[in-house]
Steps between C-alpha positions, in 0.01 A plus 500: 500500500367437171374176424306493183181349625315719237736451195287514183218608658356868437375683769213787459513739786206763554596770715899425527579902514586635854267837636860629615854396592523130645352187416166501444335116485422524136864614457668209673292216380588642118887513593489164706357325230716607240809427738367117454528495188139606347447740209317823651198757375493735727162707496413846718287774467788708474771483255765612720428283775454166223845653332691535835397107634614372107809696490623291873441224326676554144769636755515096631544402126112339543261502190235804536273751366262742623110636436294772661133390559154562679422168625148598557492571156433154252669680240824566632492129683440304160786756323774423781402084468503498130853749497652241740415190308642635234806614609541188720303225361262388785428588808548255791501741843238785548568704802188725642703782727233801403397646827319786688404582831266768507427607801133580594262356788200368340298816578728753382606328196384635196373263238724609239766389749357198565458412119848602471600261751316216388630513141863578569539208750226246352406565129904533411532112600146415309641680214862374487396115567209564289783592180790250565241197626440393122884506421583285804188279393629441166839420653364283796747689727510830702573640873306792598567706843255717640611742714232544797571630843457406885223721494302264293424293792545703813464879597846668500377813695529689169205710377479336162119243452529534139879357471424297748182320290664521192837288638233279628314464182810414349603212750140335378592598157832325460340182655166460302774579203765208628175254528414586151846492308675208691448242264698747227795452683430869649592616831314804651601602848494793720768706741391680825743723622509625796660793646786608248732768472469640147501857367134424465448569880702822515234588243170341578478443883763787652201704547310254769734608721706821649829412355732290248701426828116384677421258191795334467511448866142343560504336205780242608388497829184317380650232357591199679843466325551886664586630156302561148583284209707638173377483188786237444254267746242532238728464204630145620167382581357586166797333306429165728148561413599553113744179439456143454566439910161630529366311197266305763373806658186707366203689629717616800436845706874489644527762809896624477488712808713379773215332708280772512174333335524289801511738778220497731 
């Protein structure tokens, strides 16, 4: 049900594309927040994917426009922010969903990989926050959303250190940044999710383990709730995160994960 908790607000969404059919979390937190009433610029490395995620949402008669973009790439970051204030006057929400797990134990993992890792999880939030901070400055108003992971803060039996650091790095990152910018009237907080069914996983983690079928099966079976989250669980808690409800709420690291941060 829509409810308009975001009406005249404009929403900047980094990675909002989907790696395949499905919701991605990106995805749904770009449609959700249209579907309450905010204007959306929907950014992915691919055009398709960014193209695809806009077109649901013109579909819903919502306000929207896409870019394709390198958010490890300063360029392409400042070109999307100053496209989106243009076309939409201000930007109020900015929404971190660029993610990737690359898999490597710290031994085996090349250090290409690991610089890969590092600036596709880490630098894309320094960048992004680093471009739209002096517009929400000069406004004295702004929401961003940081999407880390449960891996930041606990070992998820995946073979990934580097994702694992860098979702950490940006848990510190999006507090020391909510400390700094509070008295602007800017909220920075973070999302952990925990295990979530995406088209990510079909992509990223089927390989850990002998079959789609296998995945999908211990996956739910280690969390407490007996069942991964949707990207829809991610979605909701990122508009909460984004509206004036939460306008009391910053520097947060907010676990969405169905108890399983708190599992012994």
């Amino acid at each position: 049900m829509m409810t308009n908790r975001l009406e005249n607000k404009v929403a900047l969404v980094f990675g909002a594309g989907s790696v395949g059919e499905g919701w991605g979390n990106g995805k749904a937190a770009a449609v959700a927040y249209a579907r309450e009433g905010a204007k959306v610029m929907v950014v992915d490395l691919h055009g398709k994917a960014a193209e695809q995620t806009c077109q649901i949402i013109l579909n819903e008669n919502g306000v929207c426009s896409y870019r394709t973009a390198n958010v490890t790439n300063s360029g392409d970051v400042q070109k999307v922010i100053t496209d989106t204030i243009k076309e939409f006057g201000q930007i109020d929400i900015l929404h971190n969903n660029v993610g990737l797990a690359q898999m490597g134990g710290i031994i085996d993992l090349p250090e290409e990989d690991w610089e890969k890792a590092i600036n596709v999880n880490l630098k894309s939030v320094y960048l992004t926050m680093k471009c739209v901070l002096p517009h929400m400055v000069e406004r004295k108003t702004g929401s961003i959303i940081n999407i880390s992971s449960l891996a930041s803060i606990r070992f998820t039996g995946y073979p990934y250190p580097a994702y694992s650091a860098a979702k950490a790095s940006v848990n510190h990152l999006t507090s020391v940044v909510a400390l700094e910018y509070a008295s602007y009237g800017i909220r920075v907080n973070a999302i952990l999710p925990g295990l979530i069914d995406t088209p990510l996983i079909y992509k990223d983690i089927a390989g850990q383990y002998d079959s789609v079928e296998e995945m999908v099966a211990a996956r739910n079976a280690s969390c407490p709730m007996g069942r991964m989250g949707t990207a829809w669980d991610i979605a909701q808690a990122s508009v909460f995160l984004a509206s004036d409800e939460a306008n009391f709420i910053t520097g947060v690291c907010l676990p969405v994960d169905g108890g399983h941060s708190i599992r012994s």
